[in-house]
C-alpha positions as CSV (number, residue, x, y, z in Angstrom):
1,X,75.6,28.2,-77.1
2,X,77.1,31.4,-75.3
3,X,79.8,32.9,-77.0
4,X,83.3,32.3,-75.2
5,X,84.9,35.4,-73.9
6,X,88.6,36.6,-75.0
7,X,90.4,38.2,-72.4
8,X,93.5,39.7,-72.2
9,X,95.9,39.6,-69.3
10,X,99.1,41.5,-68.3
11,X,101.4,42.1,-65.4
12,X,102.3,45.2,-66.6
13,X,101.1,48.6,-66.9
14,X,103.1,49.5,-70.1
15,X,102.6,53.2,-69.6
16,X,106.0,54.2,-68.1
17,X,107.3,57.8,-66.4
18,X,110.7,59.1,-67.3
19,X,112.5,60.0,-69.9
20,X,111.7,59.9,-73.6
21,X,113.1,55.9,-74.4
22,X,112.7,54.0,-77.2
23,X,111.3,51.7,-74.8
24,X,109.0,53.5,-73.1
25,X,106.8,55.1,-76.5
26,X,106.9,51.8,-77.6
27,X,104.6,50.2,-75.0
28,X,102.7,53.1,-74.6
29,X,101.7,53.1,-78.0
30,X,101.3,49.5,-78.1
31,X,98.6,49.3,-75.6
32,X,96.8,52.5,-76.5
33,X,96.0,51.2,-80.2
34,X,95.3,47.6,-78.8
35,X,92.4,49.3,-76.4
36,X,91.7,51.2,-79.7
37,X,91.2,48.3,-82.0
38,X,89.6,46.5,-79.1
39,X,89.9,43.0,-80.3
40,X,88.9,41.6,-77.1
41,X,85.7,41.5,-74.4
42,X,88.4,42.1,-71.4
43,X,91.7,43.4,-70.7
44,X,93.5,42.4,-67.1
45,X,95.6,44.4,-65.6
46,X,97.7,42.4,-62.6
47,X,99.6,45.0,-61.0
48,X,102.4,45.8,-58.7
49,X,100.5,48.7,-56.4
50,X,97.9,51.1,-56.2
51,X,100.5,54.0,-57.6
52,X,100.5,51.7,-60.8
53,X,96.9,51.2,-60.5
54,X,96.2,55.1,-60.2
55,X,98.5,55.7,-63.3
56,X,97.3,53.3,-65.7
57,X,93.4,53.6,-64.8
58,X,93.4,57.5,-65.1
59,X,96.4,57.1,-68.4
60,X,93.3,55.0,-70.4
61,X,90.1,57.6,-68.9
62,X,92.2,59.7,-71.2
63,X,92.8,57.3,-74.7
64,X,89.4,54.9,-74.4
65,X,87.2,57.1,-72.2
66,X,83.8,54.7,-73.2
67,X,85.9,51.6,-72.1
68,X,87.4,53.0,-68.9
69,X,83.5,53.3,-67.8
70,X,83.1,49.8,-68.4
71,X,83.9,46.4,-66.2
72,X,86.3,45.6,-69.3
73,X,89.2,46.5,-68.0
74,X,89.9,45.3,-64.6
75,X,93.0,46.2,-62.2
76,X,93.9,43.6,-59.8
77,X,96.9,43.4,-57.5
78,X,99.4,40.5,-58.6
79,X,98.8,38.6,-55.4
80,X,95.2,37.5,-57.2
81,X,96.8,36.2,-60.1
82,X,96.7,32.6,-59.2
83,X,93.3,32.6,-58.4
84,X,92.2,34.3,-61.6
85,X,94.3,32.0,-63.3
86,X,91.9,29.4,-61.7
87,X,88.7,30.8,-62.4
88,X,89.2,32.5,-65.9
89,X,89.6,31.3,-69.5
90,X,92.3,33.6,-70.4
91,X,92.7,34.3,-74.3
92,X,96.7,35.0,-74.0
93,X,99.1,37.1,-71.5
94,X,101.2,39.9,-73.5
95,X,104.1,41.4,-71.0
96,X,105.9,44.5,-72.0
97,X,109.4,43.2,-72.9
98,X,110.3,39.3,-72.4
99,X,113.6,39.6,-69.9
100,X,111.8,40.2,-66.6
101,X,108.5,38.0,-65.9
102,X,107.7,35.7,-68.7
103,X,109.4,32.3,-67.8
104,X,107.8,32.9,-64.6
105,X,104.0,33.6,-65.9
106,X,103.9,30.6,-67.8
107,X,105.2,28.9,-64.4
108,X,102.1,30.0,-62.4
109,X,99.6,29.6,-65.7
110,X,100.9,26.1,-66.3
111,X,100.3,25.5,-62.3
112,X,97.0,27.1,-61.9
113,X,95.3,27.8,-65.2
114,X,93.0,24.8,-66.8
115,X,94.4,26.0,-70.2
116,X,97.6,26.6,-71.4
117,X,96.9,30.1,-73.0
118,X,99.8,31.4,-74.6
119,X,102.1,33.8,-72.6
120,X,104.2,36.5,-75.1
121,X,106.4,39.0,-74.2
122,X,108.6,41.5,-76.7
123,X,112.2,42.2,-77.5
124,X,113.8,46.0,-76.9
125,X,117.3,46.5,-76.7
126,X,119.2,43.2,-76.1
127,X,122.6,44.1,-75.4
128,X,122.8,44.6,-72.2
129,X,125.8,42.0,-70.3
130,X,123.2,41.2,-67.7
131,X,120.9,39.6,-70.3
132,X,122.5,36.2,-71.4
133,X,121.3,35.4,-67.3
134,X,117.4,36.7,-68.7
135,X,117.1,34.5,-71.6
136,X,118.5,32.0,-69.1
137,X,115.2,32.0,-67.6
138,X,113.5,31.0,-70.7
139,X,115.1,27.7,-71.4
140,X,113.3,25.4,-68.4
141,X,111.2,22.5,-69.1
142,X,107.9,24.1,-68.7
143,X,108.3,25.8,-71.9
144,X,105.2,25.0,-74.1
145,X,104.8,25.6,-77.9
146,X,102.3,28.3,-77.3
147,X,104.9,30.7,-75.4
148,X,106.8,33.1,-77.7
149,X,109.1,36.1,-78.0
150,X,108.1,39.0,-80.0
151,X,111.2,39.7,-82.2
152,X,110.5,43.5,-83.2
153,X,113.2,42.7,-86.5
154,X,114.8,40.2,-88.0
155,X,118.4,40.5,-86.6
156,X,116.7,40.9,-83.5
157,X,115.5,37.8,-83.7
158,X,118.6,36.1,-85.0
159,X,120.2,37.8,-81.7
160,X,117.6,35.8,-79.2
161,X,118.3,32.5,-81.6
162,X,122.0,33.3,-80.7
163,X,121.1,33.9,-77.8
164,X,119.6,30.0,-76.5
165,X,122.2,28.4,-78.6
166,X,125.1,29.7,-76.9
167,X,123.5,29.6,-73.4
168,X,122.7,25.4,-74.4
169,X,125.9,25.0,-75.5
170,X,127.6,26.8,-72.7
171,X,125.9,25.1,-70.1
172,X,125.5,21.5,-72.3
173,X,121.7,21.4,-72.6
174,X,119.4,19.6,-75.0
175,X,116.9,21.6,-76.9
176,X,114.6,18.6,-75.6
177,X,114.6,18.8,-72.3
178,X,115.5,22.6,-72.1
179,X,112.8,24.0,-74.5
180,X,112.9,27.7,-75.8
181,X,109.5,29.6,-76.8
182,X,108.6,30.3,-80.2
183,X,110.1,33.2,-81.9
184,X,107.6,35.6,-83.9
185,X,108.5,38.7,-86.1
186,X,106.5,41.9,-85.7
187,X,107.0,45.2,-86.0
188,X,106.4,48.6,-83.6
189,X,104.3,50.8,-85.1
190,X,103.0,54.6,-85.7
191,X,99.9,56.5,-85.9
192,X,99.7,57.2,-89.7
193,X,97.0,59.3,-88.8
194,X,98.9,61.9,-86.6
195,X,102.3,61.4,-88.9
196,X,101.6,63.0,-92.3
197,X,103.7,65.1,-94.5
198,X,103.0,68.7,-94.7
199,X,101.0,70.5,-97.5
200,X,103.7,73.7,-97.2
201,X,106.1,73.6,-100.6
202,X,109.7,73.8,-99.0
203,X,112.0,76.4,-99.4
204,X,115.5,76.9,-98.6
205,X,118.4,74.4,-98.2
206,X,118.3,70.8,-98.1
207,X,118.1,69.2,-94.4
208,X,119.1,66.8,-93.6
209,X,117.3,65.4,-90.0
210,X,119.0,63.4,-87.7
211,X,116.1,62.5,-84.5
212,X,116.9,60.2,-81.4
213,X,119.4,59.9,-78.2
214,X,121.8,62.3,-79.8
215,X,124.1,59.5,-77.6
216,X,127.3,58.4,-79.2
217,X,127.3,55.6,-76.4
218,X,123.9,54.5,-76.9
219,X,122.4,55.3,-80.0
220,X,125.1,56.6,-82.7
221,X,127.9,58.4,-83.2
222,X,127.4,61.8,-85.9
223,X,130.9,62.4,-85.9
224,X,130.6,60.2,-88.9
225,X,128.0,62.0,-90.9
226,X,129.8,65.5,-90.4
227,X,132.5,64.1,-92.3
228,X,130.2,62.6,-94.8
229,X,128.9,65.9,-95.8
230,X,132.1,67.7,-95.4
231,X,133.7,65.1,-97.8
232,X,130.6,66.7,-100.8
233,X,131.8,70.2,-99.3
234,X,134.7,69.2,-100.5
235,X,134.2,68.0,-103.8
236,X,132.2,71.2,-104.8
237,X,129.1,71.0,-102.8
238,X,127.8,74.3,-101.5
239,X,127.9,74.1,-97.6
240,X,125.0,76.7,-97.9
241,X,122.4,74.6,-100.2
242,X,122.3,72.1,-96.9
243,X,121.7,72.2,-93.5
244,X,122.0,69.3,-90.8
245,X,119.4,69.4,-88.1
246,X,120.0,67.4,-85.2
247,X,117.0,67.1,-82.8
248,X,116.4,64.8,-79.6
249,X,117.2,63.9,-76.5
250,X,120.4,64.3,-74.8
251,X,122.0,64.0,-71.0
252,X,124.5,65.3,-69.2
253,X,127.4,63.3,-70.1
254,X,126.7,64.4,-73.8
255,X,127.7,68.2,-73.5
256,X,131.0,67.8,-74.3
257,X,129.9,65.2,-77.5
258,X,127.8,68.2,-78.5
259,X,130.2,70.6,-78.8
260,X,132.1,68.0,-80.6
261,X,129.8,68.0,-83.8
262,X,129.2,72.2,-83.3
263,X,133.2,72.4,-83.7
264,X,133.2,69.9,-86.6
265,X,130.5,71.2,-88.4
266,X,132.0,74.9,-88.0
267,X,135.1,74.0,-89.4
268,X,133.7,72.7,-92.2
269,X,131.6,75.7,-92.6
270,X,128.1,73.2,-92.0
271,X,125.3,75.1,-91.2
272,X,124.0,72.4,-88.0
273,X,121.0,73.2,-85.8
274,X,120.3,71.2,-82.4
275,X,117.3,71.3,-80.8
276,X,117.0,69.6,-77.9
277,X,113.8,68.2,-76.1
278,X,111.3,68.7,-78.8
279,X,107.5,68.8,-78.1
280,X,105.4,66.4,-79.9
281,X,104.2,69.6,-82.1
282,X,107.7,70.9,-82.3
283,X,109.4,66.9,-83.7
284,X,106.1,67.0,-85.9
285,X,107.2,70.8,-87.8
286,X,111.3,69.3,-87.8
287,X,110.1,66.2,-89.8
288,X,107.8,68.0,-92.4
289,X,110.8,70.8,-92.6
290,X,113.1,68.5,-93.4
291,X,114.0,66.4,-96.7
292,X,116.3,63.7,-95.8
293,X,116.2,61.6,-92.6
294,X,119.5,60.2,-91.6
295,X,120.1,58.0,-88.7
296,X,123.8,55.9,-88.8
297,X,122.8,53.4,-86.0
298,X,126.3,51.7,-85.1
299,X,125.1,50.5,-81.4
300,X,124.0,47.4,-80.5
301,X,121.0,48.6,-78.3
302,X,119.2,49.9,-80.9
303,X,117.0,46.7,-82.4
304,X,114.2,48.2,-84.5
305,X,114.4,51.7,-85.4
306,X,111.2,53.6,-84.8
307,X,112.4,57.1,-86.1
308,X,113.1,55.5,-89.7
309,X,108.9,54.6,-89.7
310,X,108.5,58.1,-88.5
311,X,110.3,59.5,-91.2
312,X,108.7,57.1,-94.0
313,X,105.4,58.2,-92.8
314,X,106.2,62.0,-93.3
315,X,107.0,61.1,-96.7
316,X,110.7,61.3,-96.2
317,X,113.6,59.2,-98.0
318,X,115.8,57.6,-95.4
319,X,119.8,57.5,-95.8
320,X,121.1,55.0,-93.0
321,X,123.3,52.5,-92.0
322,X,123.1,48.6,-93.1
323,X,122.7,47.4,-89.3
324,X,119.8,45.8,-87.0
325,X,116.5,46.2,-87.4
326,X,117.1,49.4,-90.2
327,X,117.4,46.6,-92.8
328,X,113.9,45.3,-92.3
329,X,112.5,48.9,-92.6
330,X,114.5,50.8,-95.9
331,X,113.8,49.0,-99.0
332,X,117.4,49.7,-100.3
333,X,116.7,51.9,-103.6
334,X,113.0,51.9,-103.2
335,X,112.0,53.8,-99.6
336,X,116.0,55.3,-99.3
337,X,119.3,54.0,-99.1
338,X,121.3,51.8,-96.6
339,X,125.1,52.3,-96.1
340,X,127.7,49.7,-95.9
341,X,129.1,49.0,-92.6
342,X,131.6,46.8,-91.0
343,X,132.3,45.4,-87.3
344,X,134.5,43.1,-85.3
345,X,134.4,39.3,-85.9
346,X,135.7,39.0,-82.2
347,X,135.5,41.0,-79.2
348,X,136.7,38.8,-76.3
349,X,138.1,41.6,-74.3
350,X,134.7,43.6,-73.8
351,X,133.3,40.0,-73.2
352,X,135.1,39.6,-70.4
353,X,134.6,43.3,-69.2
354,X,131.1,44.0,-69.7
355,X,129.4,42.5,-66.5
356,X,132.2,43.8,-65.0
357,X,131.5,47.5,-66.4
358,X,129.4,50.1,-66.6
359,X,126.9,49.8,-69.3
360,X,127.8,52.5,-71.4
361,X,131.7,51.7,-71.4
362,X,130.9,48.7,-73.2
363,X,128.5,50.1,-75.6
364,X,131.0,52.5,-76.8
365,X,133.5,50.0,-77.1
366,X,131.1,48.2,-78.9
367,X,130.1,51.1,-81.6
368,X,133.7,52.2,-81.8
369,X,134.8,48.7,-83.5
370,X,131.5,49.2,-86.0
371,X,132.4,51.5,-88.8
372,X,129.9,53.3,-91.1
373,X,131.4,53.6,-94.5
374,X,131.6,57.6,-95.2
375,X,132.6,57.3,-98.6
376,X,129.0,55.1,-99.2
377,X,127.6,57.7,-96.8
378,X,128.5,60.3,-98.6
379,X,127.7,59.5,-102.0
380,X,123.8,58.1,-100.5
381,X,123.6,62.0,-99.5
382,X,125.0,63.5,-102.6
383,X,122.4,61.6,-104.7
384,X,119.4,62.9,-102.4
385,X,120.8,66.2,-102.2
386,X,121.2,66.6,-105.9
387,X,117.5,65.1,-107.4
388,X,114.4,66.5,-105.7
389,X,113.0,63.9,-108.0
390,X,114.7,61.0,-106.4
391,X,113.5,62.4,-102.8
392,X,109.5,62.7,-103.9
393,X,109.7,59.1,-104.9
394,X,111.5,57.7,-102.4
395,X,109.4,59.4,-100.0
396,X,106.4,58.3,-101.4
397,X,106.9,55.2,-101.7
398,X,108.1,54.8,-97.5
399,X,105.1,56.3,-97.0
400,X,103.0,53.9,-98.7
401,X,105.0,51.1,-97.7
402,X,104.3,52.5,-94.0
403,X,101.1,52.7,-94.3
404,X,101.0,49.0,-95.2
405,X,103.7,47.3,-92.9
406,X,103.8,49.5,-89.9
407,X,100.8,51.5,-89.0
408,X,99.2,50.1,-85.9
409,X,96.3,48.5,-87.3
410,X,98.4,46.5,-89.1
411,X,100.7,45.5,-86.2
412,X,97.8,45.1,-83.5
413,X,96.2,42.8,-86.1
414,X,99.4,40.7,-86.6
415,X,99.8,40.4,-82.8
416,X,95.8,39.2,-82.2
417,X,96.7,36.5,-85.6
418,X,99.6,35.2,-83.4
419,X,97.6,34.8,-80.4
420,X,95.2,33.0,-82.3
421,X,97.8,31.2,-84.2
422,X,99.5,29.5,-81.0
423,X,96.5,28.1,-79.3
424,X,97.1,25.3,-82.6
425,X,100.2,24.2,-81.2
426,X,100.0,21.1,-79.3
427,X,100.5,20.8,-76.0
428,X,100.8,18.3,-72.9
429,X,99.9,20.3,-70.1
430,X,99.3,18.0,-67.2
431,X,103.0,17.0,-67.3
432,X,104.3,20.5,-66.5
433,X,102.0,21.5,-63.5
434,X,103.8,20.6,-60.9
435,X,107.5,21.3,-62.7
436,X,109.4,23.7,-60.4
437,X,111.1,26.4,-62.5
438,X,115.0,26.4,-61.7
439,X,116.1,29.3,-61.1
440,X,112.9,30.2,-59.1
441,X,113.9,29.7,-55.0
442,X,112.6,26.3,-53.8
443,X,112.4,28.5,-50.2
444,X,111.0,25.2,-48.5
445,X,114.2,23.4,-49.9
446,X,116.7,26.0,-49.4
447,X,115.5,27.5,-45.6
448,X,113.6,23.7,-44.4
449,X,116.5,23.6,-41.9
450,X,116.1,27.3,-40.0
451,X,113.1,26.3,-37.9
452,X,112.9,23.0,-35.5
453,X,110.4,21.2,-37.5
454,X,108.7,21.1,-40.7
455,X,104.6,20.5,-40.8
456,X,104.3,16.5,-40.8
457,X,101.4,14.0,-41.7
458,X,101.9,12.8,-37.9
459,X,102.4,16.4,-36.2
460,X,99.5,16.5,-33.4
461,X,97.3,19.3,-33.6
462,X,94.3,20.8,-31.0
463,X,92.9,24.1,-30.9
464,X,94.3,26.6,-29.0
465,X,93.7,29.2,-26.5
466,X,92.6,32.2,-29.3
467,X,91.1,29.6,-31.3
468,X,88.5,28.7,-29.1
469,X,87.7,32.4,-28.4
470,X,87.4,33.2,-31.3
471,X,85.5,29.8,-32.4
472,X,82.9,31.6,-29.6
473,X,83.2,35.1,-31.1
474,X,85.1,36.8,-27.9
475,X,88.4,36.6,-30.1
476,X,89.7,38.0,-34.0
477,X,92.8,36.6,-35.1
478,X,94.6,39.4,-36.8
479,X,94.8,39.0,-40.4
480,X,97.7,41.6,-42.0
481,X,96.7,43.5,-45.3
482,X,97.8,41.0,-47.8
483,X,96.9,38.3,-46.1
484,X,92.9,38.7,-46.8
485,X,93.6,36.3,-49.9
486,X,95.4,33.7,-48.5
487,X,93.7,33.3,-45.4
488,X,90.2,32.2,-45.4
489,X,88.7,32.6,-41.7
490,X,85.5,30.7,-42.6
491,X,87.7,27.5,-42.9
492,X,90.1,28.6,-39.8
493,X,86.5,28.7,-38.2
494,X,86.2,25.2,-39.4
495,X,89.8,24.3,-38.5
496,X,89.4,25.2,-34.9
497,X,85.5,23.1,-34.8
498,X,87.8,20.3,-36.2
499,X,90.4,20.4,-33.5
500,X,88.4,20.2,-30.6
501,X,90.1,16.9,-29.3
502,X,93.7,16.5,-30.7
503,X,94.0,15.3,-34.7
504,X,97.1,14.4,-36.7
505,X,97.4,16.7,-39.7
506,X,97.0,14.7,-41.9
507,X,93.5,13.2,-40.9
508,X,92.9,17.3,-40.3
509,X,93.7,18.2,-43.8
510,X,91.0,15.4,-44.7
511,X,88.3,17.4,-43.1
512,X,89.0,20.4,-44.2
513,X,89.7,19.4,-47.9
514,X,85.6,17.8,-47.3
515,X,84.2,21.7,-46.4
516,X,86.9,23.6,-48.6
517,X,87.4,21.6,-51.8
518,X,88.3,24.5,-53.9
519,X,91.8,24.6,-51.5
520,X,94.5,22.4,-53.1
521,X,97.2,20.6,-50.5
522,X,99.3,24.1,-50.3
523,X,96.7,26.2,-49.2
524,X,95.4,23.6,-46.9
525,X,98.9,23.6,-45.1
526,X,99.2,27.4,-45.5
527,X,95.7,27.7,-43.1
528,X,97.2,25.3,-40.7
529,X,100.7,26.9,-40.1
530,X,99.0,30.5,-40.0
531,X,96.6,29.1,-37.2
532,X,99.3,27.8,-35.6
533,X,101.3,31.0,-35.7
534,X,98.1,32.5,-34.4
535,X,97.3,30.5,-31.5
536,X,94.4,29.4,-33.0
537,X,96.0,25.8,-33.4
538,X,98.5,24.5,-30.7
539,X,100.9,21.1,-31.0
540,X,100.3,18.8,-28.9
């Protein structure tokens, strides 16, 4: 017996332009190492335009240049989906996050697909005031058992749970008949491979490395962490024997942020370094330079935490705040050490501002109510600072416990055990073919009134003037790019032979479903009305 093919499928390119997000290095990374480990025979590609096309196909000549020479992976415009759906035993469909398409996939796979294949999709930031409308989408009754959301972290998944439990009891909904999809946990990863600590014994003062959005309205506000260290200053620390290094990305509204810490740190006679817009050689030297990573996350977009992994897998102890996904990554007194913080039990007033806002005014309001505690900051970075002993073993041991939990082997293979995992889960698929998706337009429903009639079992139907010219080959109907799929002019051919003498539709969609069985009702009706708009059908 042949050996059943596992193919992948995707709408979405996951290699992204622009500037350096979270986001965007996270799907990028994700796909190369799943083309890397290759646990599949084919990987789909269903995708917006040829721009996208262009990108991806000449994005993976560089990372998997033996498979890019290969039928494996295949780029096909969207509009095909349907039919591929049709004609292929897909394995699973990953997306790149789960707020845009998902609800939508599983739509179309549970309408067109003989199998229910599982359709997942992946959490990144989930603040945003827009987003209680996105996970909306995912409670419909065409939910199945093998759908699921990709929680990067544990409060991240506790936030989607919150999510579907406020939105059912907002809008009174039963978890029966408005299903969610599963929720998985799983990690991002890094290339342990490329992210090493250096050989080079290090010299000098103790640095402390802050890297990300240096953003206090999307990331974190420092402001914090100056005071931490001015606060050992203080108390008889030697502002010379430490140096804070903060390295990343910035834009334009942060200028005036910057010079915020600069002044701070002066005054409190801080030696502080910025470097902005590292290379990937250039963040590579900051993190085996320096000896403590520090990141005080107080934002709600952050989820997971990616620069903490970085740091564990240069060997570096981690000082950072008790908040989101951090919590899953430092093993408090093991890998480095987590900081108390403490936020607001209510906030109805940006509740009822934030769609109304911009989306950093709420995010600051947001990370302005959420205090990291400096006196527990500070004392986490006086006992770093003060035991080069403590530092080797923490470091260590976030390195080994990186090279377990969060290298990408170890995440790709935890992503293929879920795919596999889900086909167990029961489902009852013929129900759900035909169940519309709500907030999906009915168009037919909602515009069946703008034209004079609507295509009827008893409408009359003969061929028309261009239809029998181009029945005799003196005629071409003209077929618009796009179209090529949808229309099939071997069965308009057909149509026009059928409608010689007139024929109610109805009696006409009989013939043609005889010569065109692979059409279902929709399609047969589609090939009608386009005739009809063609003049290759007329009413009689």
């Amino acid at each position: 017996m042949a050996k059943k093919q596992r193919i992948w499928g995707t709408l979405d390119p996951f290699v992204q332009g622009g500037p350096v997000m979270g986001r965007i290095v996270a799907n990028t990374a994700f796909l190369n190492n799943l083309l890397r480990a290759d646990p599949f025979d084919e990987y789909h590609f269903f995708l917006p335009d040829r721009k996208a096309v262009e990108s991806l196909s000449n994005h993976l000549k560089r990372i998997v240049p033996d498979m890019s020479g290969s039928n494996r992976l295949r780029f096909m415009p969207r509009r095909e989906l349907p039919a591929m759906l049709g004609a292929t035993a897909y394995h699973c469909f990953h997306l790149s996050d789960c707020i845009t398409h998902q609800p939508f996939v599983a739509r179309v796979r549970n309408r067109y697909s003989p199998e229910t294949f599982p359709v997942t999709g992946v959490i990144h930031s989930l603040s945003y005031a827009q987003y209680p409308e996105a996970f909306l989408k995912h409670l419909w009754p065409g939910t199945t058992a093998r759908d699921c959301i990709v929680c990067t972290s544990g409060d991240g998944r506790q936030t989607v749970e919150r999510y579907f439990e406020s939105l059912r009891d907002g809008f009174g909904l039963s978890r029966e008949s408005h299903p969610a999809p599963s929720l998985a946990r799983i990690p991002l990863g890094v290339d342990t491979e490329t992210l090493r600590p250096g050989q080079e014994e290090k010299t000098g003062p103790v640095r402390l490395l802050v890297f990300g959005r240096i953003s206090h309205t999307s990331k974190m506000d420092l402001v914090p962490l100056v005071r931490a260290v001015h606060r050992l200053v203080q108390d008889g620390l030697d502002p010379e024997s430490v140096e804070l290094v903060l390295a990343g990305w910035d834009d334009n509204r942060s200028i005036h942020y910057q010079d915020t810490l600069t002044h701070l740190a002066r005054n409190a006679g801080i030696p502080l370094t910025v470097k902005l817009r590292p290379t990937e050689a250039e963040k590579i030297r900051l993190f085996r330079e320096a000896d403590i990573f520090v990141s005080i996350a107080d934002n709600p977009q952050e989820t997971f935490g990616i620069t903490l992994v970085e740091a564990g897998a240069f060997g570096l102890p981690v000082v950072a705040s008790d908040y989101d996904g951090y919590k899953d990554i430092v093993s408090h007194n093991e890998t480095g050490l987590l900081v108390e913080t403490v936020g607001p039990a209510r906030t109805p007033d940006l509740d009822a501002m934030a769609p109304l806002s911009f989306d950093s005014d709420y995010h600051l309001g947001l990370a302005q109510r959420t205090a990291v505690s400096i006196p527990a900051l500070a004392h986490a970075l006086g006992r770093l600072i003060e035991s080069p002993d403590l530092r080797r073993s923490m470091g260590a041991a976030a390195r080994a416990r990186v090279e377990e939990t969060f290298s990408w082997p170890a995440v790709i293979d935890r992503y293929v055990r879920l795919w596999d995992a889900l086909w167990e889960e029961p489902v009852d698929a013929e129900p759900l073919r035909d169940a519309p998706h709500p907030l999906a337009p009915d168009f037919a429903r909602l515009f069946g009134h703008y034209p004079t009639r609507a295509l009827s079992a008893d409408v009359m139907l003969q061929a028309g003037r261009t239809g029998e010219a181009f029945y005799r080959d003196k005629d071409y109907p003209n077929l618009y790019a796009g179209m090529h799929d949808a229309i099939d002019l071997d069965v308009i051919r057909k149509i026009v032979f059928f409608t010689r003498k007139p024929v109610d539709t109805v009696t006409l969609m009989g013939k043609v479903f005889g010569i065109a069985s692979h059409l279902d009702v929709t399609k047969v009706e589609n090939h009608i009305l386009w005739a009809l708009k063609q003049d290759i059908l007329q009413i009689m």
